[in-house]
ZAMARGU-4260 file (C-alpha; in steps of 0.2 Angstrom, whole numbers, plus 5000, padded with zeros to 4 digits):
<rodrens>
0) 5091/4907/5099 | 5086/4907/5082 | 5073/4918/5072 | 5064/4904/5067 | 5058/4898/5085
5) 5042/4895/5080 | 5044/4884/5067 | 5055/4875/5078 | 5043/4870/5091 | 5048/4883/5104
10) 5037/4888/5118 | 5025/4901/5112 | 5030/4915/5122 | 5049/4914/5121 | 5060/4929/5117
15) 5071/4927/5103 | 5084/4937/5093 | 5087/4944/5075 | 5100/4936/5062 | 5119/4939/5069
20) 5121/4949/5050 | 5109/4962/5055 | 5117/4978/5064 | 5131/4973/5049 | 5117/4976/5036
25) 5110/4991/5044 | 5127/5001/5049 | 5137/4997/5034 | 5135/5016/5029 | 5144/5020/5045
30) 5158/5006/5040 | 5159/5013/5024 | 5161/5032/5031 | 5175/5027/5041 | 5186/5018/5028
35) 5183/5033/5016 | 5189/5046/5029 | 5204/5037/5034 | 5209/5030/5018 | 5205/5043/5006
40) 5221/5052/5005 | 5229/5036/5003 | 5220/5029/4990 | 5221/5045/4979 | 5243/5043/4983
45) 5243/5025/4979 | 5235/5031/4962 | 5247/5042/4958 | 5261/5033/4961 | 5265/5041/4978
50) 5271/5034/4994 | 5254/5028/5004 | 5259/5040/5019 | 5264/5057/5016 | 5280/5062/5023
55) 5274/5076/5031 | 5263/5067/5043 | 5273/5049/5042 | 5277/5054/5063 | 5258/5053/5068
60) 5255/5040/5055 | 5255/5025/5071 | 5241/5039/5080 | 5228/5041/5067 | 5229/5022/5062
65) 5225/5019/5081 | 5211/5029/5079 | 5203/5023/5066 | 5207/5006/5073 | 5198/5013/5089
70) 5183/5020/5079 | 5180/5003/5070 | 5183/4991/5086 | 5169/5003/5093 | 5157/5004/5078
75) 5158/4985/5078 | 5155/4983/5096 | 5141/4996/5096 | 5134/4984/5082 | 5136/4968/5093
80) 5126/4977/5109 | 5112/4983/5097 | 5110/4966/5090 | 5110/4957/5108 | 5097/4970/5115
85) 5086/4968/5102 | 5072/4952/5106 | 5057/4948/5100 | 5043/4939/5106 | 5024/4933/5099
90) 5014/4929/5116 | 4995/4933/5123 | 4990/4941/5106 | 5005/4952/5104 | 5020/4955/5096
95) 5033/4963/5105 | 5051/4969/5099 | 5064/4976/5113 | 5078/4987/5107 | 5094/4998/5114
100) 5106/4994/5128 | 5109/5014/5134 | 5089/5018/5130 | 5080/5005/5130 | 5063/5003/5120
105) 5050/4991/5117 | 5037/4992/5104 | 5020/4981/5103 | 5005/4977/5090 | 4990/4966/5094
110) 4990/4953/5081 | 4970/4957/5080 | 4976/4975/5075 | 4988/4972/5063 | 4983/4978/5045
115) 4996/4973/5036 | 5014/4964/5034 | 5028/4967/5024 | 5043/4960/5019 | 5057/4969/5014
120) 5074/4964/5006 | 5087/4980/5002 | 5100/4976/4991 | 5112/4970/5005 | 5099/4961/5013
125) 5094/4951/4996 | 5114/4945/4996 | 5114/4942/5012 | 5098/4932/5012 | 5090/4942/5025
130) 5071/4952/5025 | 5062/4964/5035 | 5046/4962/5041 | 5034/4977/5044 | 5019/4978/5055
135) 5007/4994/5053 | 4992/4996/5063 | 4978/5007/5064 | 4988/5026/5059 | 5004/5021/5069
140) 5011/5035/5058 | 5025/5024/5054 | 5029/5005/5054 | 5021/4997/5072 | 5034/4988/5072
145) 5051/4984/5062 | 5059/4967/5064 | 5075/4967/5056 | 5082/4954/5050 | 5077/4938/5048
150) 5082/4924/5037 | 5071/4927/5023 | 5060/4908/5025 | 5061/4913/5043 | 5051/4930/5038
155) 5039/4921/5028 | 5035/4908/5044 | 5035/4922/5055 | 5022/4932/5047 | 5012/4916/5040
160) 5010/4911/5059 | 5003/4928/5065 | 4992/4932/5052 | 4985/4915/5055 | 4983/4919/5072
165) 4979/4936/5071 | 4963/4929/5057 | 4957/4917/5069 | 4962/4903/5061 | 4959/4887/5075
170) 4976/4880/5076 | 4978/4861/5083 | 4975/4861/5101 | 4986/4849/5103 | 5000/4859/5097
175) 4996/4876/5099 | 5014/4881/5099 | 5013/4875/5082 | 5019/4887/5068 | 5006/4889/5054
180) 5012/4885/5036 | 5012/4897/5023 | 4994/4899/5015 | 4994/4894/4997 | 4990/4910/4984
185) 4980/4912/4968 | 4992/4925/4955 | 4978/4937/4949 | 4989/4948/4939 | 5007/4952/4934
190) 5011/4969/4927 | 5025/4967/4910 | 5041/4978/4912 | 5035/4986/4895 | 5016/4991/4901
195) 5026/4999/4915 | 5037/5010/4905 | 5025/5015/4893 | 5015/5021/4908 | 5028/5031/4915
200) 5031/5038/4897 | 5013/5044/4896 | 5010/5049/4912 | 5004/5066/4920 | 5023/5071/4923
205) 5028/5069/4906 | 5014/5081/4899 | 5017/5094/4911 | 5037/5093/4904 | 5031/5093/4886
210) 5023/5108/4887 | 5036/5115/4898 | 5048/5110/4884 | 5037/5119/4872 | 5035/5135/4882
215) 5053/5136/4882 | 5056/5135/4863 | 5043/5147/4862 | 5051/5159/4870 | 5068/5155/4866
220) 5062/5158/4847 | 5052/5174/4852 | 5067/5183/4863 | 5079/5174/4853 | 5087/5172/4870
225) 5092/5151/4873 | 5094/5154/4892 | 5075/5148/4894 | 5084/5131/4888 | 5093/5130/4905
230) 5076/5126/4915 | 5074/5113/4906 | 5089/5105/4914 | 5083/5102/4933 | 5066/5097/4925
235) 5074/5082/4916 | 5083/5081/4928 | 5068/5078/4942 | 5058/5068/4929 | 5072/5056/4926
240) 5073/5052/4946 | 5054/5052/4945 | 5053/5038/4932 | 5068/5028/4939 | 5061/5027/4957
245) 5043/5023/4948 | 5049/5010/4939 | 5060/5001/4952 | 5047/5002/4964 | 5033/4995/4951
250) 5046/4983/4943 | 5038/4963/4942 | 5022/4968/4952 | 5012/4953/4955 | 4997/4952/4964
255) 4989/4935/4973 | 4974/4931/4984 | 4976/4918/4999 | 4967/4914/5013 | 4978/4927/5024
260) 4975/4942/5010 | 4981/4950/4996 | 4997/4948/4992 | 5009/4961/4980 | 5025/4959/4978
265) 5037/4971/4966 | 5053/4980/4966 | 5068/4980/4956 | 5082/4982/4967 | 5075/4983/4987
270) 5061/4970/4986 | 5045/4971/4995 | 5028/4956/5000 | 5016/4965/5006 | 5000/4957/5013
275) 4985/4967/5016 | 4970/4958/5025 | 4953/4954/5019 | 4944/4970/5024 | 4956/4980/5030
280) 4956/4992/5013 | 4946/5008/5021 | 4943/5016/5001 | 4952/5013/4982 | 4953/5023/4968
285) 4952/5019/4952 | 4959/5031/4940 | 4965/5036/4923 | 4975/5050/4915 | 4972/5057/4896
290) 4982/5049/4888 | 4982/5032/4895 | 4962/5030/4886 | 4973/5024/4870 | 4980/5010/4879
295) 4964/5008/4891 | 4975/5006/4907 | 4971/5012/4924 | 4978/5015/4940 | 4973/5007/4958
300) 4977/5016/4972 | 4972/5012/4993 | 4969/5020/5010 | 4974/5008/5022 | 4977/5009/5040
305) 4995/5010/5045 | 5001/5018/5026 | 4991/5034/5027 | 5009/5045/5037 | 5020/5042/5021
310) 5006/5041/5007 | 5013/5054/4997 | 5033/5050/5000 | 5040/5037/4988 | 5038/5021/4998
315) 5022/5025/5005 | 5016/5029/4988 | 5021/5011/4982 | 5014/5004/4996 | 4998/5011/4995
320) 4996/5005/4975 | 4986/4990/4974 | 4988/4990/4956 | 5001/5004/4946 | 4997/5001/4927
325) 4983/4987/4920 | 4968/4985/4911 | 4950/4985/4915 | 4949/4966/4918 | 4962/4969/4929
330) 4955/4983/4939 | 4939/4971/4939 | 4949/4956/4946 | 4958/4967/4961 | 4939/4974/4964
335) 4933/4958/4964 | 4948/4953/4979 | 4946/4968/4989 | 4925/4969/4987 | 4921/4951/4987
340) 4901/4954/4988 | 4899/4968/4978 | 4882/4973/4983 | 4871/4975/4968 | 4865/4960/4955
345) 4875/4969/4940 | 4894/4972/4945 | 4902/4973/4929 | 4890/4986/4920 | 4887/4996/4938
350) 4908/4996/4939 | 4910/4999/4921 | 4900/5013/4921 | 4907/5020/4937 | 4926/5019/4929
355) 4921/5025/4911 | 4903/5029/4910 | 4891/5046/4910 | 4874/5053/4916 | 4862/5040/4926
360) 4866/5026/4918 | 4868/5009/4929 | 4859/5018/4945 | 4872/5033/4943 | 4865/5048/4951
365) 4872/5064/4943 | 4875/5082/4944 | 4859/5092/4940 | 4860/5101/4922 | 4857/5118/4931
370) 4876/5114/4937 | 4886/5114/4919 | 4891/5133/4921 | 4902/5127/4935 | 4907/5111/4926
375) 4904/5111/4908 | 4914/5096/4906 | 4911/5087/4923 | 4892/5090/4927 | 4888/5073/4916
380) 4903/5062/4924 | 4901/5068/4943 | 4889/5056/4952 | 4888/5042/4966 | 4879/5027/4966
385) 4876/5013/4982 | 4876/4995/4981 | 4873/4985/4998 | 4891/4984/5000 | 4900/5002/4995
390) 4897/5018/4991 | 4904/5022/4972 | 4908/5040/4968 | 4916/5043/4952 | 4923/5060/4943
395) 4933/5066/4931 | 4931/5070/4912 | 4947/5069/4906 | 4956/5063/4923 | 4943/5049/4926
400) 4941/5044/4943 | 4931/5032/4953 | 4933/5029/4971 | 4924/5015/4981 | 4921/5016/5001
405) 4915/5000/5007 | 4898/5005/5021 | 4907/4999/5035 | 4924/5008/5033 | 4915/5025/5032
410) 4919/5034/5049 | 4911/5050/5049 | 4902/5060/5035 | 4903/5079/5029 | 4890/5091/5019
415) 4900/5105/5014 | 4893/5120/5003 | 4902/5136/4996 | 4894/5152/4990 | 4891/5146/4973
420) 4886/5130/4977 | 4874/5138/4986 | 4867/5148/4974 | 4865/5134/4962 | 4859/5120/4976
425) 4873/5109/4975 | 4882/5102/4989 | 4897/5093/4990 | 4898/5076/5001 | 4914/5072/5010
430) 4917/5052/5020 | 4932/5053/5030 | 4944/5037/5032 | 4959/5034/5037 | 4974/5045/5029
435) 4980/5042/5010 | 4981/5047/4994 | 4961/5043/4991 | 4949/5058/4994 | 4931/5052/4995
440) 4922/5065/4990 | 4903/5066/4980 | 4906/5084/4970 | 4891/5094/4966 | 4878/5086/4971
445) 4861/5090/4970 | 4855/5098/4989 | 4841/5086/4993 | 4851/5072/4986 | 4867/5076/4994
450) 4855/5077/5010 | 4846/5061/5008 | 4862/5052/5005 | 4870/5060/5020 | 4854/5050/5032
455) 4855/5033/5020 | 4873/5032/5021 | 4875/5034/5039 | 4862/5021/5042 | 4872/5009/5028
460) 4890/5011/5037 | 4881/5009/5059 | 4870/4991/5050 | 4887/4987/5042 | 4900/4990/5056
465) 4885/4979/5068 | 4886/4964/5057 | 4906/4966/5058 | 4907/4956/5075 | 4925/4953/5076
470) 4941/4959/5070 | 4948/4943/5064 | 4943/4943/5048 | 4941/4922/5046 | 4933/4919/5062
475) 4917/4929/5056 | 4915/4916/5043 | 4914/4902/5054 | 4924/4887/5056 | 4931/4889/5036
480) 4949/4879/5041 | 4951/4862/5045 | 4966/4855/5056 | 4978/4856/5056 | 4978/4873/5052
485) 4976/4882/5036 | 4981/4871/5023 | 4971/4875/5008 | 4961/4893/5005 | 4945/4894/5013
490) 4929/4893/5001 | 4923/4910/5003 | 4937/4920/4991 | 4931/4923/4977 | 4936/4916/4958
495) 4945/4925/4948 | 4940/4923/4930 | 4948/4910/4920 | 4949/4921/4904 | 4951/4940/4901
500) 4935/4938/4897 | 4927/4936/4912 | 4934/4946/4925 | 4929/4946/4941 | 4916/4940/4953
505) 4912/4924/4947 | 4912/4914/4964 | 4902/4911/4980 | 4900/4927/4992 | 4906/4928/5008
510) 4898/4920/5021 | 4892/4938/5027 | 4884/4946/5010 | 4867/4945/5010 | 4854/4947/4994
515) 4840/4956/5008 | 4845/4974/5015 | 4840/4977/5032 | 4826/4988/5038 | 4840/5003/5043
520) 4845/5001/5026 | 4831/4998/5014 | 4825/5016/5021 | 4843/5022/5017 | 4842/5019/4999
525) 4823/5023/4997 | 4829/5042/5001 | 4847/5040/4993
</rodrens>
C-alpha cells in the first residue's frame, strides 16, 4: 500500500503503511554506531599504513566479523519489522497510527481536535524526499501523533485532506473518499537572512555577554589577575550554540494565510510547515527588547494547544513563534490573521498604543499614580484595554510587551494581591490558558478596576465560548466552500494590506464578528 491512499481513490478507512526508507532514516545512528565500533581500529591501521587486521587478534578475525555481520542482519531486520508494524489509518473522524511488533501501540487524534500540523524534513529525510507529519492536540504533552515518513507530496495531500475534513469543509458526496486538494495560500511576510542576524546580534543574550565581558576586564585590570578571562570561554561558547540553533531554526521564515490556517515554514537544515488553525491560538505576545527600538522590530510569540510541554526547549520555542524578528506592519498583518475581527472601530491606533504606547490613551486603562514607588518606570506603561474580541494587556518600559487573549480562549481568571499591593490598592489579574511561553497577566491594577474587570471579563469569555457552536472552524461560517471541495479561500480571511502602508485588517469580518455587544457583555465593559 502506498502512503498516498487517499489521493489515490482508496476506501476511506483503509490501513496503509509509511515510505519503505523510513526505519532506514530513523535508525541510521544505530548503523553508523555499528560501523564505527567494528571498523574503527581498522580505519585508524589502514591510515597508518598498517595491515587492516592486527596480527595479534588475526585468529578471532572470522568471529568478530560474524558478529558484526550478525549485529547488522538483526538491526536491519529490526528495522524491516518496525516498518511493517507500523499502519495508519484516517476513518470515522480519526487518525489512527499502529506501531511495534513485541509491544504494540496504537495512537489516535480526532480530526475535530487537532490544533495543528506539521511537516518536518531532517537532513536525511530532505535527501531522501521524505517528511514527518505532526499532529498536536489539546496539551498532548508531546506530538498526538508522529507519522513518519511519507513522501513529501504524500505529506502535503495527507494533511491537506484532514484539515479539510477536520474544518468542516463539505466534500463531494458523490466522492466522499475523495482526497482534498491543497488549499491555495496568500505569503504575508518573509523574514530576510540579514534582519535575522542582526536580531540575534542585539538580542537579550548578547547584552548580558557584554557586560559579562566587561565585568571580567574590570576585574582582570583591578586584580591584575587574567584568569577572570577563562569564564568568558564557556559563555561564548553557549552564546555561539544559542545564535546557531536561533538562526537555523528561524532561517527563510515565511508566513501565508489559507483557507485551512496560517501557515509558517523556516528552517535551515531540518525543515518544518507548520499550520495552525483559525482559532486555535489561545494568547500571543508581542514583544520587544532595548535595543531592537533602533531598528523598530518586534517579536511574536503563541500559546497553542499541543506546543505548551516543549515551549521553553529549542523546537518547541520555534514552534510556538508566530513571527521571530519583523516590523510593526508586520506584527499588524499576523494580528490581523490570528484576530480577524478585532473588536473595536480603531485597530491600528488601539494596537499601536498597546505595542508602544503610554498612559490611557486609545481606551488604555493604567496603573494609578499612587503606584510609581513600586514601578517608577512601569506605572505609565502597565495597563489593559478590551475590545469585543480580546482582552489587550501590555507592560514593559524598556522590555515592551503586549499580550492579546482572545474572550473566548480565556479558561479561568485569577485576582492575586501581595502585602504591598495591598497596602497601595493594587491587584494583579492573572487568565489562565493553555501552557507556553505567554503569561497573561494585568500588573498593578487599580483594586476596583482589577475587580470589575475580573466580572466583565468572565462575562466576555461564557457570551464568546456560547456563540462558538462547533469546533470546525469553517462549518461555523456557513456553507463558505463550493464543490468540489475547497478550491479557492473562502471570503471571510481577511486582506492583507497591499502596501506597507496599510497593514492589516482591511477586509470583511468573519461571518461571526458583530458591531452590537450582547447584553452579558455591554454590562461587562460598563464596569470594566
Amino acid at each position: 500500500m502506498s502512503a498516498g491512499g487517499l489521493a489515490s481513490g482508496k476506501p476511506d478507512g483503509e490501513w496503509l503503511r509509511v515510505h519503505p526508507a523510513t526505519p532506514f532514516v530513523r535508525g541510521w545512528v544505530a548503523l553508523a554506531a555499528i560501523g564505527y565500533f567494528f571498523g574503527r581500529d581498522s580505519f585508524e591501521r589502514m591510515l597508518q599504513g598498517q595491515p587492516l587486521i592486527d596480527d595479534r587478534i588475526a585468529g578471532r578475525a572470522p568471529w568478530l566479523l560474524g558478529g558484526g555481520a550478525l549485529m547488522l542482519v538483526l538491526a536491519v531486520l529490526g528495522f524491516i519489522l518496525s516498518w511493517y508494524f507500523t499502519r495508519y489509518q484516517v476513518a470515522e473522524g480519526y487518525v489512527r497510527v499502529n506501531t511495534g511488533f513485541l509491544f504494540k501501540q496504537q495512537r489516535q487524534a480526532r480530526l475535530d481536535r487537532v490544533q495543528a500540523i506539521d511537516i518536518v524534513q531532517p537532513l536525511l529525510a530532505r535527501i531522501f524526499g521524505l517528511a514527518e507529519l505532526k499532529f498536536e492536540v489539546a496539551d498532548a504533552g508531546e506530538s498526538a501523533v508522529r507519522l513518519a515518513y511519507l513522501r513529501i507530496d504524500d505529506a502535503r495531500q495527507l494533511r491537506a485532506t484532514i484539515l479539510a475534513r477536520a474544518s468542516g469543509v463539505r466534500l463531494d458526496p458523490a466522492h466522499p473518499e475523495a482526497a482534498a486538494p491543497e488549499a491555495p495560500e496568500q505569503q504575508v511576510l518573509q523574514v530576510p537572512p540579514s534582519r535575522l542576524v542582526g536580531s540575534l546580534l542585539l538580542s537579550e543574550q548578547s547584552v548580558f555577554v557584554v557586560l559579562g565581558a566587561a565585568a571580567s576586564v574590570m576585574l582582570s585590570a583591578l586584580t591584575e589577575n587574567r584568569a577572570f578571562f577563562l569564564y568568558l570561554i564557556p559563555a561564548a561558547l553557549g552564546l555561539i550554540a544559542a545564535y546557531w540553533t536561533s538562526f537555523t531554526k528561524g532561517y527563510n521564515f515565511t508566513a501565508a494565510i489559507s483557507p485551512d490556517g496560517i501557515r509558517l515554514r523556516y528552517g535551515l537544515l531540518d525543515t518544518q510547515a507548520q499550520t495552525l488553525p483559525p482559532g486555535r491560538i489561545q494568547a500571543l505576545k508581542v514583544a520587544q527588547p532595548p535595543l531592537w527600538r533602533l531598528f523598530g522590530w518586534y517579536r511574536m510569540q503563541v500559546n497553542a494547544a499541543g506546543y505548551g510541554a516543549g515551549a521553553n526547549n529549542g523546537e518547541g520555542g520555534s514552534r510556538t513563534t508566530l513571527l521571530p524578528v519583523g516590523k510593526m506592519d508586520d506584527v499588524l498583518n499576523m494580528l490581523a490573521l490570528v484576530l480577524p475581527d478585532p473588536g473595536t472601530a480603531d485597530p491600528l491606533r488601539v494596537f499601536h498604543q498597546g505595542v508602544n504606547g503610554l498612559d490611557s490613551d486609545a481606551g488604555f486603562v493604567t496603573t494609578p499614580r499612587r503606584a510609581r514607588l513600586l514601578a517608577p518606570l512601569g506605572w505609565r506603561r502597565n495597563a489593559f484595554a478590551a475590545t469585543d474580541t480580546a482582552l489587550l494587556m501590555r507592560s514593559g518600559r524598556w522590555w515592551r510587551q503586549l499580550v492579546v487573549v482572545p474572550h473566548q480562549r480565556t479558561q479561568s481568571i485569577a485576582l492575586q494581591q501581595g502585602p504591598l499591593a495591598r497596602r497601595f490598592g493594587l491587584a494583579d489579574l492573572v487568565l489562565h490558558t493553555t501552557t507556553g511561553p505567554v503569561a497573561p497577566r494585568v500588573i498593578q491594577a487599580d483594586i476596583r478596576e482589577a475587580q470589575a474587570l475580573f466580572d466583565a471579563q468572565a462575562a466576555r469569555a461564557r457570551a464568546a465560548r456560547r456563540r462558538q457552536t462547533s469546533e470546525q472552524w469553517l462549518a461555523q461560517a456557513g456553507p463558505l466552500v463550493e464543490q468540489p471541495p475547497l478550491v479557492e479561500p473562502p471570503q471571510q480571511l481577511p486582506k492583507l494590506a497591499s502596501s506597507p502602508r496599510e497593514p492589516g485588517w482591511r477586509g470583511p469580518t468573519t461571518p461571526d464578528s458583530r458591531t452590537t455587544p450582547t447584553a452579558p457583555q455591554q454590562e461587562g465593559q460598563q464596569r470594566g
